[in-house]
N, C-alpha and C positions, 0 to 999 in steps of 0.2 A: 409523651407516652408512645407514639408510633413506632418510636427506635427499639421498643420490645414485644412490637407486633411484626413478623417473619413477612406477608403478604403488605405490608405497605412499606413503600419506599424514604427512604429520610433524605433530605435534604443534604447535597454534596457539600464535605470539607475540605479544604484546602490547608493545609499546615502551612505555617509561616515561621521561618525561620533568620533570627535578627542576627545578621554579621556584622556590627561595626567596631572599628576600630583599629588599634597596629593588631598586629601577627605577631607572637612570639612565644616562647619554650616559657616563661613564668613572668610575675610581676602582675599585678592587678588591672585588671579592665581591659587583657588582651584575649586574641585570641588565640585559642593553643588547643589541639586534638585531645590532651585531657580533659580540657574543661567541656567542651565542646561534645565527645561522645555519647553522653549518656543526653543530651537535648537530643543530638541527633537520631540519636537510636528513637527514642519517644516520639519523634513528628512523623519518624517513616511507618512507625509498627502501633502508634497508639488508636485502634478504630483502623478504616482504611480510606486514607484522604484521596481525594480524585487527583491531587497534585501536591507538589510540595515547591513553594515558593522561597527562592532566599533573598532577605531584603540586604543587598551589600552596602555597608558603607566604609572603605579602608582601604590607608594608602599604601596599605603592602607590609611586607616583613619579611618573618625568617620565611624563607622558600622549603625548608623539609616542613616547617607545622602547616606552609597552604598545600603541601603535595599529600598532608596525611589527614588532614581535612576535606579536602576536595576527592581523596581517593575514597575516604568512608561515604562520604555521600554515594555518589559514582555506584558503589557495592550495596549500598543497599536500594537503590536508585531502581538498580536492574535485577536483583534480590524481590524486591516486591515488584517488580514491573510499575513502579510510579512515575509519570515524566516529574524533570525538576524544570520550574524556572525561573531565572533571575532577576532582580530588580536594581538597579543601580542609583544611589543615591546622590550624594556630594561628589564621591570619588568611588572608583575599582580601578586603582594603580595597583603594578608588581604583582604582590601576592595579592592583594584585594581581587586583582583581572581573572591570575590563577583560582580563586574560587567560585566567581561568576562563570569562569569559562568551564566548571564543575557540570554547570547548569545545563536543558537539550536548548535551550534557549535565553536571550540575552536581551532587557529591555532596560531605559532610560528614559530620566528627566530632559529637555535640549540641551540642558547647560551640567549635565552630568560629565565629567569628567573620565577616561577610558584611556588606558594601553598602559604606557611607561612596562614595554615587557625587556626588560634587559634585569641585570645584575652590576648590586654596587657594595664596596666596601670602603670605609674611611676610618682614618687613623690620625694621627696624631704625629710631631718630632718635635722633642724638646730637649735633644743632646746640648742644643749651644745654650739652652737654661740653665743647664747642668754645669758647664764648661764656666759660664760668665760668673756662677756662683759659686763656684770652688766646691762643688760636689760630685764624688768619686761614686760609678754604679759600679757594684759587684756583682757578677752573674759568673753562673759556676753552672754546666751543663755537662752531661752525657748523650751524644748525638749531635752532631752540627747545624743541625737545622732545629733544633730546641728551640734557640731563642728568636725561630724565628720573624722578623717585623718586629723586634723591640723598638717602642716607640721611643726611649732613651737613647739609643742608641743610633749613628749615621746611621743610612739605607742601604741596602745592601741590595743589589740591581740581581742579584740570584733569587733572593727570598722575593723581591717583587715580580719576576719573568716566573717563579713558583706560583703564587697568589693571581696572577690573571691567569694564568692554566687550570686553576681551580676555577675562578667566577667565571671562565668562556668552559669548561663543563655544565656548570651550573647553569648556565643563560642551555645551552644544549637542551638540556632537562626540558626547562621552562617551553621553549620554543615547541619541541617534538609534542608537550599534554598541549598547544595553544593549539599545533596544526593538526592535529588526532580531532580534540573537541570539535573545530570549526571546520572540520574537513569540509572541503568542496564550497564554501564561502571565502574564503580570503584569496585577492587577486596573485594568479603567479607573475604578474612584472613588478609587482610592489614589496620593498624588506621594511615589515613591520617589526621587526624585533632590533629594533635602535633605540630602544628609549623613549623613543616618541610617545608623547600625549594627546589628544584629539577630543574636542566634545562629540557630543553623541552622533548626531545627523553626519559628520565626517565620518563617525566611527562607525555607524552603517552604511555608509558607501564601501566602506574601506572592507567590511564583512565581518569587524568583529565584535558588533552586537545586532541585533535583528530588527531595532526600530524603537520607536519613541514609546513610549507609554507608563502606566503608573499602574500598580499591583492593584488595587480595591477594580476599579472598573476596567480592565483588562480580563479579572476573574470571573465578576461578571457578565463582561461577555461572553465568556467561553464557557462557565459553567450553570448561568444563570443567576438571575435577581437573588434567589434564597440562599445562594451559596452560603458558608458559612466557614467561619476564622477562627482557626488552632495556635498560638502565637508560644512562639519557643526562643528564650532568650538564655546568655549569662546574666543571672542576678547577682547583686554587689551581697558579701557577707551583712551580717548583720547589723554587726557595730559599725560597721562602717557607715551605713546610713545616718549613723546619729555622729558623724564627725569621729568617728576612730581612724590613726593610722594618718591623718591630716598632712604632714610631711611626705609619706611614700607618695597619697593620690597629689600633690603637688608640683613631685618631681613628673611622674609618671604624666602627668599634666602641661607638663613643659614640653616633657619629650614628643608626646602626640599633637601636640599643637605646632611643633616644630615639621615632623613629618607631613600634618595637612596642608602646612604653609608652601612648602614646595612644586605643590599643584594649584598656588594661589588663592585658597580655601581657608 
């Protein structure tokens, strides 16, 4: 009843908002700034939380969907004057980092997982598959650089000296949102943007996250025993709960379990 009486005070919320999982443009159970904006819009504007909390757990992905994810927060962040902050769970590898480091602050389990801020691409060659089995690729282009990095075909040391000029752009990107966010915490004699991984207690010496701790008691300490929890997730479609689609979430199953496995997870 209170919250519609003007002269009593209600009890601080806190929104909570759930990241886990890969990064990417489409496919079920990722993350991706479409699915993701209309949760986010709701935990910054729905009531007005005393904070907004994101629980990350993801080993990264496409780097535009955590640059247009972590920019939407970011804008409504300062938009409503909310501080954000972050919670890190198994992992905040790659793009999982880039949306923690979205956060004005950055906290972990000890054996939480942190950094891996570089950029990666992998491909495939299977010309001599081709070759051993007497099968002919036909590729017909306009432009020279079409086909390029055809996995069928030899490598061509131009289209690869191309493709690192693109991921050390991209790694640029990543670096300039890391040293903006954590401005004036991270050491200048140390190059953190190698790929490197670290549990947490390293990765607050190192400056880039702010120390141990776990979201429920964290909250309240800062905003007291009554706080109180706005929790904002992707939810799985409908059918799909009842076993629809079984193939896609299988592959898609593989794929992230392959991505967790690289940080030993």
């Amino acid at each position: 009843m209170k919250r519609w009486i003007p002269f009593m005070k209600s009890d601080p919320t806190v929104a909570v908002i759930r990241l886990s999982g890969m990064i990417a443009a489409s496919g079920r159970a990722t993350l991706n700034d479409a699915t993701l904006a209309p949760i986010i819009e709701k935990a910054f504007t729905r009531g007005k939380p005393a904070a907004v909390a994101l629980e990350v757990n993801s080993p990264g992905g496409s780097p535009v969907q955590s640059s247009l994810i972590g920019g939407r927060i970011r804008r409504l962040a300062e938009e409503k004057e909310i501080p954000v902050i972050a919670f890190v769970e198994d992992v905040a590898a790659s793009g999982g980092y880039w949306l923690a480091a979205a956060a004005d602050e950055i906290y972990a389990d000890d054996s939480s997982v942190v950094g891996s801020i570089g950029v990666i691409s992998a491909s495939f060659g299977a010309h001599e598959f081709l070759v051993k089995n007497g099968i002919e690729r036909r590729v017909y282009t306009a432009g020279k650089s079409k086909s390029m990095l055809d996995p069928f075909r030899p490598e061509n040391p131009e289209d690869v000296a191309r493709l690192k000029e693109i991921l050390e752009d991209i790694h640029v990107n990543f670096k300039d949102h890391v040293s903006a966010r954590r401005q004036g915490k991270l050491p200048e004699d140390r190059d953190l943007f190698t790929g490197e991984i670290w549990l947490a207690r390293k990765a607050t010496d190192l400056g880039l996250i702010d120390g141990i701790g776990h979201l429920k008691p964290m909250m309240q300490e800062r905003f007291g025993e009554k706080v109180k929890f706005r929790r904002y997730g992707v939810r799985r479609p409908f059918l799909a709960r009842f076993g629809a689609q079984m193939v896609g979430d299988a592959l898609h199953g593989l794929e992230e379990r392959a991505a967790y496995a690289q940080f030993g997870l």
